[in-house]
C-alpha positions in Angstrom: 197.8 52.8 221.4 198.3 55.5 223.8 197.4 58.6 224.1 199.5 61.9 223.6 199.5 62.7 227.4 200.5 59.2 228.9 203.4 59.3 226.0 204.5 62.6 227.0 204.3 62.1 230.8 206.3 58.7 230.3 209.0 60.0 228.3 208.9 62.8 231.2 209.4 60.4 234.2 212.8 59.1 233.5 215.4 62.2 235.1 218.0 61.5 231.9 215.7 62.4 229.0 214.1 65.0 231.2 218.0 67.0 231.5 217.9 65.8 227.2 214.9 68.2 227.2 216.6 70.6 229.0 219.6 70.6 227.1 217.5 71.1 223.7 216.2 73.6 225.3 219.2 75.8 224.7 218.9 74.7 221.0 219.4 72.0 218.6 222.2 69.4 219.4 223.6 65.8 217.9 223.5 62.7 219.8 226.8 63.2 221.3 226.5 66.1 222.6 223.4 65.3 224.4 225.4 62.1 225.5 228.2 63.9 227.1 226.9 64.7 230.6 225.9 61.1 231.1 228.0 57.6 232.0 225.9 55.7 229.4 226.4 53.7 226.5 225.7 55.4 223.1 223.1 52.4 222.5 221.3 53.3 226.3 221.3 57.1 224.6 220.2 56.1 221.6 217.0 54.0 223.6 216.6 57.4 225.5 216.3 59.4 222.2 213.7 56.7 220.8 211.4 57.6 223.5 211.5 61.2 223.1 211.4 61.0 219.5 208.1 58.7 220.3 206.4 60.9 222.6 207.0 64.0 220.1 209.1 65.8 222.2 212.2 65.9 219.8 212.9 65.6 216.2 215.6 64.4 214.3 217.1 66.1 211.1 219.6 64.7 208.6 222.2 67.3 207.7 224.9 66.0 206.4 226.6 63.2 208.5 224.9 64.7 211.8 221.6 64.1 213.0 220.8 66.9 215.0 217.6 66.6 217.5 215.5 69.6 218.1 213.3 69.9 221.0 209.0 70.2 220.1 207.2 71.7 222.4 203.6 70.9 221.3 203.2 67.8 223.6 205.0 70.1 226.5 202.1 72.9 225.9 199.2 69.8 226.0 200.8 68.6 228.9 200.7 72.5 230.4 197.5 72.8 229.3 195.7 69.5 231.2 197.9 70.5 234.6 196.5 74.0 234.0 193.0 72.4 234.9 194.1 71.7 238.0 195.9 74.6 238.7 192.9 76.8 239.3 191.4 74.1 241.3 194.4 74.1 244.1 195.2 77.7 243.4 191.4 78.0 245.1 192.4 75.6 247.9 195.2 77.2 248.7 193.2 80.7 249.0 190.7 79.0 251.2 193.4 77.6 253.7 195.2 80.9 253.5 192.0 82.8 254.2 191.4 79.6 257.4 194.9 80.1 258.6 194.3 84.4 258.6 190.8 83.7 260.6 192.7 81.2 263.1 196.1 83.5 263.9 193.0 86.8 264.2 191.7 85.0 267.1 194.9 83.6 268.5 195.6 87.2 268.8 192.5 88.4 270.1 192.5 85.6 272.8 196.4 86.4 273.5 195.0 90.6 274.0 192.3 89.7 276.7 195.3 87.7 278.7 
């Protein structure tokens, strides 16, 4: 069984289901429709839609004769929240280089004055 995070960040690593979550993103919409930018089968879709559904990311609804998949952005706000963790850590790497970089062009321009 795996875990909600390795689920989410599978169903994230394949570009077409990554532009489906974009997509949903704008609001509900049927297979079809999320179909429609791609040159794949409905059945390659449909395997696409699987995974998504999987990983939590979407649900599907019955309404009628239409299925229409809605995007669910609880396994999106987990997957923010274990990247936050790491945010701080390069954010603080980042202010340490820029802070090294400031030090280094300080005395390139000191050295540059006394020439």
């Amino acid at each position: 069984m795996q875990d909600h995070l390795t689920s989410t960040f599978s169903a994230l690593a394949d570009p077409t289901r990554r532009a489906m979550l974009a997509r949903l993103a704008q609001g509900p919409a049927t297979v079809t429709e999320l179909a429609e930018p791609f040159a794949l089968a409905l059945p390659t879709i449909s395997r696409h839609l699987k995974v998504l559904e999987g990983a939590g990311l979407i649900t599907r609804e019955k309404s009628a004769q239409f299925r229409p998949c809605r995007l669910e952005a609880r396994p999106l706000e987990e997957a923010d929240a274990w990247i936050g963790t790491y945010r701080e850590f390069f954010s603080q790497r980042f202010d340490a280089l820029e802070a090294q970089l400031k030090t280094m062009m300080a005395a390139k321009a000191k050295e540059e004055d006394k020439q």
